[in-house]
N, C-alpha and C positions, 0 to 999 in steps of 0.2 A: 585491406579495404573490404569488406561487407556489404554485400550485396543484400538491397529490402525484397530483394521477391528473384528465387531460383525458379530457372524457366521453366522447370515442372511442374512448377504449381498452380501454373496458368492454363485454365482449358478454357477462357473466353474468348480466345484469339491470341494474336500477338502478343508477347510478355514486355512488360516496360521496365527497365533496367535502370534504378535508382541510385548516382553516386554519392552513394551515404555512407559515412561512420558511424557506427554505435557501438560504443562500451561501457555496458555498464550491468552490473554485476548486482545478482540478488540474492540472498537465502533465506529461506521459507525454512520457519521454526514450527514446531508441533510438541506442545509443554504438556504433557501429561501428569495431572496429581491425585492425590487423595487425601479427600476430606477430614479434618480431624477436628474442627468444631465448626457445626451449622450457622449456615450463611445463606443467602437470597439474593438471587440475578434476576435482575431486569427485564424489561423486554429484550432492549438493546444493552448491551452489555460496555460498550467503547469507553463510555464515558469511567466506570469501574473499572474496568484493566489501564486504560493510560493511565487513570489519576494514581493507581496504586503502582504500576511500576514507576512511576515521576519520580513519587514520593522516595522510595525503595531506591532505585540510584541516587537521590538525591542525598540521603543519610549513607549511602554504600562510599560516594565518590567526593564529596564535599568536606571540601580542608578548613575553610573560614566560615563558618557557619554564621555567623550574623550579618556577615554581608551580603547584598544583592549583588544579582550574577550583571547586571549593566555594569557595574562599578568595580567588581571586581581582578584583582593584580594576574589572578589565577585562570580567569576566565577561558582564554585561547586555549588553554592546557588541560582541562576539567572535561571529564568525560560527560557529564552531568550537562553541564553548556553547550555543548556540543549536539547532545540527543536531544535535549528537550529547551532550551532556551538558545537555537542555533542563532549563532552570532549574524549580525543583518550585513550584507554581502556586500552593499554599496554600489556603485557603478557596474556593469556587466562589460564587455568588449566592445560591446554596440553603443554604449553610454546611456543605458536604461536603466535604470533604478529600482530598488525591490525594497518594500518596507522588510521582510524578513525572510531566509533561504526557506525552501523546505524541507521539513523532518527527515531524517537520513533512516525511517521506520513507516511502515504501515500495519494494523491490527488486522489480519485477514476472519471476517465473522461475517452472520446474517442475522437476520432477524428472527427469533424463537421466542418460546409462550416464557412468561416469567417462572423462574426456577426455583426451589429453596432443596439446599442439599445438607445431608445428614452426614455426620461421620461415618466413614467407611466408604461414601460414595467415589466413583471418579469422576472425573471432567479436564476438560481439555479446551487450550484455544490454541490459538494461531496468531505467529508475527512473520513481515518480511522484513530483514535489513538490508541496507541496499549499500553498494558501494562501502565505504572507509565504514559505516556503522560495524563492515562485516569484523571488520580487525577487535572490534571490542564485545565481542561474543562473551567469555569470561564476565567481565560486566553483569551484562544480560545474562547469562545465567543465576549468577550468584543476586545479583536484584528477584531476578523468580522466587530463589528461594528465602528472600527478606520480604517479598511480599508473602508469600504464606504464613512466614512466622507472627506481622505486623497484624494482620488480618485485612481483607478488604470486602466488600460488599454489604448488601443490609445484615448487621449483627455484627459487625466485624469477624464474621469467619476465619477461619484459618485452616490450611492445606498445607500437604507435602509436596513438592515435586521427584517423584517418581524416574522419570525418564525426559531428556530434551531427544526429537528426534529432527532431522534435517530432511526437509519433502522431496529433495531431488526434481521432478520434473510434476510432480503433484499424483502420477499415475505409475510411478515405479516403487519400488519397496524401499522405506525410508533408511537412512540410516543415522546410527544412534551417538548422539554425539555427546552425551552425559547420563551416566545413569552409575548410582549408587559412589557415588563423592568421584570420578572420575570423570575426566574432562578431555576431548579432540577433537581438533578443527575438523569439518568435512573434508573428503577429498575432492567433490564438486560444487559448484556452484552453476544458478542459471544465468545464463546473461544471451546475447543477440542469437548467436550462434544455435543454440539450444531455442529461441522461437522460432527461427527460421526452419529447425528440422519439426519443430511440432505443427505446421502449417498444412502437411499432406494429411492430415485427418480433417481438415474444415474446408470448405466450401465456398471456392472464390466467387461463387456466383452470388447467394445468399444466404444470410446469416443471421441468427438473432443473438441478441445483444441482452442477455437476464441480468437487472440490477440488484446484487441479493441484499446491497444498503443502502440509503438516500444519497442521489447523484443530485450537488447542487454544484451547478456551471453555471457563471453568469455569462451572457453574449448581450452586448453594444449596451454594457449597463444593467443590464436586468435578469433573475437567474430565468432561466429557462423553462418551461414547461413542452416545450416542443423542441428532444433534443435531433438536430438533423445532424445527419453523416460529418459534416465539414466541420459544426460547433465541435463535436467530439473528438476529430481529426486537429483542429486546431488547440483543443485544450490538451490533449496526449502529448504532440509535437512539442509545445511549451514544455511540459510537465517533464517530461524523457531529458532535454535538452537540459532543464534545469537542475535536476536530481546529479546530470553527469556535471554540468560546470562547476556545482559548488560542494560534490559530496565525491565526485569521482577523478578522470584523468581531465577532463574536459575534453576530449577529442572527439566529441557526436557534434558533427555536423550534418545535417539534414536539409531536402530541398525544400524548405516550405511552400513556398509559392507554390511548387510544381502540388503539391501533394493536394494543399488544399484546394488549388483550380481542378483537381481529378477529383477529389473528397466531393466538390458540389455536382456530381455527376452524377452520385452515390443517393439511389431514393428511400427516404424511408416509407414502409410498404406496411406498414402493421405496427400500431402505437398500442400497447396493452400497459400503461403507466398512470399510476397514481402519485398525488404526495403523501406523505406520511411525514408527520410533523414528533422531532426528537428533541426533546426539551436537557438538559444538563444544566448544575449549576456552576456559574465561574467563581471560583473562592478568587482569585487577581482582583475580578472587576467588581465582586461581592454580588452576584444577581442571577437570574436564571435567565437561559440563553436559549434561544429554538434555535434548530438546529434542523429543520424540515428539508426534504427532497425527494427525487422522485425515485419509485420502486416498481418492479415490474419486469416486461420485458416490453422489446423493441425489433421487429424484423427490416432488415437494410438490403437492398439490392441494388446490384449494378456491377462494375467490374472493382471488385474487392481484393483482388492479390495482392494488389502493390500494397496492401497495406494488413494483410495480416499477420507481418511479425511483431509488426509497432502491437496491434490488437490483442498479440497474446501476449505481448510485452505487458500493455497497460492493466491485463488481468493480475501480473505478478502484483505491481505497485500503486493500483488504485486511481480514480480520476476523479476533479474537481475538488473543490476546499474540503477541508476538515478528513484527508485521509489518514494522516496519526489516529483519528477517534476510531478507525475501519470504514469512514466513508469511502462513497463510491468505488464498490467495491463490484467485479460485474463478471460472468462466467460466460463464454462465448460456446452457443450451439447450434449443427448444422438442422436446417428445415427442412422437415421429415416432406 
C-alpha cells in the first residue's frame, strides 16, 4: 500500500495520510534521428508525429489489411488496435460507461517556431507509454524507424533513427535502449513510487503549474478558461484511475471525495493563461478540427502535499482530451 504524501514533505502543519493504491507504470522515450531528406515541422508538431507513427504500426502490425479494426477477427490481438484504435471498455466496476479507453501513449512536446530541416540535421521528440503499452516497446521502436523510411511532415521528409534513449526520472542520465540495430528493455521505469521520492524538490505550499500545450478540460459541460485547483484534481484523479483500469493492473484505488473536498481549498493565486487555437485535419471524419486550449502558466496555493505525487505523476501522462496529440502537457515549478 502506497502512501499519497510521506510526512516529510509536509511543512504546512500536520501531514494528511491518504489510503491509496497506485500503480501504474510509465516510460518516457527520447528518439533521436538524422535527417536524410528535408522536411518542415509545424508550429505544433502532435498532429505529425501521431499521424505518422498510426500510420507506421499500422503497415508494421496489421494482418488483414482491408478490413476495419471495429470488425475485425484479429482486433483484441493487434497491436495496432490496441495503441491507436483502443478497443471501447464498456461498463466500468461502478457501471459507468466510456464511449472509448484512453491511449496507453502520450507525445511529451511544446510549442516551437515552425522548422524545416536539411539532411544532415538532428531532431528529436519525445513519447510516454504507460503501463501494458510498455511490453510492446519493439513495436514502437521499429514503427520509429518505418516512420523515417515512409517520410512524414510538410515534403514528406525522411530521417534515421539514430539512438531510442529511456528518460528515467527526466533529470538523470538517460539510458540507451536502442542504438545501431540493437535492442533492451530498460531496467527502470517511473511509476508512484519514483513521484513520491521526486516531491522533496517542490513546494507544498506553492506552485506553478506551466502549460507547455493546450489544456482543454471540460467542467459541468463546458471547456474551461478558469482552470481551479479541484477541476485539475478531478480531471487527473479520473485520468490516473482510468489509464490503470483499462491499460494497467487496475488496483489504484483513490479517495476521491477526500481529495477533491481538500483540492477546493487549494487557491488559485496567479492566472498567466491564454488559448491558443490548434487546427489539424481528421482524414476519419474527412475536415479540419480546432483543437484550441489554454497555455501558460498558473500559480496555486494552499496546502498542496497531499497532492504532489498525483502532480508529478500527471506531468508524466498529460491532462485533459487530446493527450495522444501531446496535449495537456504541464511542467510543475517552485515560486521563486
Amino acid at each position: 500500500m502506497l502512501r499519497l504524501l510521506n510526512s516529510n514533505l509536509n511543512t504546512c502543519g500536520e501531514s494528511y495520510q491518504l489510503p491509496s493504491r497506485v500503480s501504474l507504470r510509465c516510460l518516457p522515450l527520447r528518439i533521436e534521428a538524422r535527417v536524410t531528406k528535408p522536411f518542415g515541422f509545424p508550429e505544433y508538431r502532435g498532429s505529425t508525429l501521431r499521424g505518422a507513427l498510426g500510420m507506421a504500426l499500422l503497415q508494421s502490425a496489421c494482418a488483414l489489411r482491408r478490413q476495419r479494426c471495429a470488425s475485425c477477427i484479429l482486433r483484441q490481438a493487434c497491436v495496432y488496435s490496441y495503441i491507436f484504435e483502443t478497443p471501447s471498455p464498456g461498463e466500468d466496476d461502478d457501471g459507468k460507461r466510456y464511449s472509448k479507453a484512453p491511449h496507453p501513449f502520450v507525445f511529451r512536446l511544446e510549442l516551437t517556431e515552425p522548422e524545416h530541416l536539411q539532411p544532415g540535421d538532428s531532431f528529436s521528440f519525445e513519447i510516454v507509454l504507460i503501463e501494458r503499452a510498455i511490453e510492446f516497446l519493439p513495436y514502437f521502436v521499429y514503427a520509429f524507424e518505418r516512420m523515417g523510411e515512409a517520410g512524414i511532415g510538410k515534403g514528406r521528409g525522411r530521417f534515421e533513427v539514430k539512438r531510442v534513449l529511456s528518460l528515467h526520472g527526466f533529470d538523470e542520465n538517460p539510458e540507451i535502449v536502442y542504438s545501431d540495430g540493437m535492442l533492451r528493455f530498460p531496467e527502470r521505469m517511473l511509476d508512484f513510487l519514483g513521484a513520491e521520492q521526486t516531491c522533496h524538490k517542490l513546494c507544498p505550499k506553492s506552485l506553478r503549474l506551466r502549460f507547455m500545450t493546450p489544456l482543454r478540460i471540460k467542467y459541468q459541460g463546458r471547456w474551461t478558461l478558469d482552470p481551479q485547483f479541484h477541476v485539475l484534481i478531478r480531471n487527473l484523479v479520473r485520468r490516473i484511475e482510468n489509464l490503470n483500469r483499462y491499460h494497467g493492473t487496475g488496483e489504484t484505488r483513490l479517495p476521491v471525495l477526500e481529495l477533491i473536498t481538500m483540492a477546493e481549498s487549494v487557491r488559485l493565486k496567479e492566472r498567466g493563461l491564454r488559448w491558443y487555437d490548434w487546427e489539424r485535419y481528421s482524414r476519419r471524419q474527412d475536415q479540419r478540427m480546432k483543437l484550441g486550449g489554454l497555455v501558460g502558466a498558473a500559480v496555486y496555493e494552499g496546502d498542496l502535499g497531499p497532492f504532489l505525487p498525483l502532480l508529478v505523476m500527471g506531468s508524466w501522462i498529460n491532462l485533459g482530451k487530446g493527450t495522444s496529440f501531446g496535449l495537456g502537457r504541464y511542467c510543475l515549478e517552485n515560486v521563486q
